[in-house]
C-alpha positions, 0 to 999 in steps of 0.5 A: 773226105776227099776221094784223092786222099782216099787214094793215097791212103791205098797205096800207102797201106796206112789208114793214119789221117797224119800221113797227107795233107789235103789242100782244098785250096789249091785245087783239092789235092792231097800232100803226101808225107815224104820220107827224110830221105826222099825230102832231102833228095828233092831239096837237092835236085829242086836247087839245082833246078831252080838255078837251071830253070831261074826260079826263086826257091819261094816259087809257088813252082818249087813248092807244088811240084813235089806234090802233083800241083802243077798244070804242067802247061805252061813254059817255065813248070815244064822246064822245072819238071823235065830238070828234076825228072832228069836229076832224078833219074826219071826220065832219061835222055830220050824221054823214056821214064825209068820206071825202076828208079820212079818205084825205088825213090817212092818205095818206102813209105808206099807200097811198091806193087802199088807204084810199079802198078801205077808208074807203068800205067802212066808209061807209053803217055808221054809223046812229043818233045822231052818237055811233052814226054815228062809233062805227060807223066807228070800229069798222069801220075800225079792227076789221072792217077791221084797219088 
């Protein structure tokens, strides 16, 4: 089994094989199964954000964000990136991730020692611009960190 899934088996607390999704084919990472809540929460923000940033809702962008499969390196995943930390209510106006509000939307079905862990781990990586800053985040949390 891949070691990402490994991983998110930790921070979840569970051992169920139903609760991720792993995608070796688009570069081995793991799906983690959101709540309803937090489904609907990203569809939310991930429409305002297609609109802003003017990409198609069957982008592959809109489809891999949620779930740490972008580069986070080009223009227009940046922007979207930045959008939906922003409407999240993860990254504030000077580019400080909001490390709370990071634990609380995760927090069910992980658990929350485990994010809080994680997160501020990944705080202090982002520099450079706001695109920089949330990108650095990004990356860290969902690639350094493999949840």
């Amino acid at each position: 089994m891949n070691p990402v899934c490994l991983d998110i088996k930790r921070i979840s607390g569970r051992n169920e094989e139903r609760d991720i999704n792993c995608d070796l084919g688009l570069g081995a990472f793991c799906l983690a199964d959101y709540s309803d809540n937090q489904k609907a929460i990203i569809k939310k923000y991930s429409d305002v954000c297609e609109t802003e940033t003017g990409i198609s809702a069957d982008s592959h962008i809109v489809k891999q964000a949620p779930y740490g499969g972008l580069s986070a390196k080009d223009g227009i995943s940046r922007k979207y990136i930045v959008c939906m930390q922003r409407g999240m209510g993860f990254l504030e106006e000077d580019g400080k991730i909001n490390v709370e509000n990071v634990v609380n939307f995760m927090v069910p079905p992980y658990d929350r020692k485990a994010v809080e862990e994680l997160t501020n781990d990944c705080v202090g990586s982002e520099v450079g611009s706001l695109e920089d800053k949330a990108s650095s985040f990004y990356n860290c949390f969902f690639t350094k960190k493999k949840i």
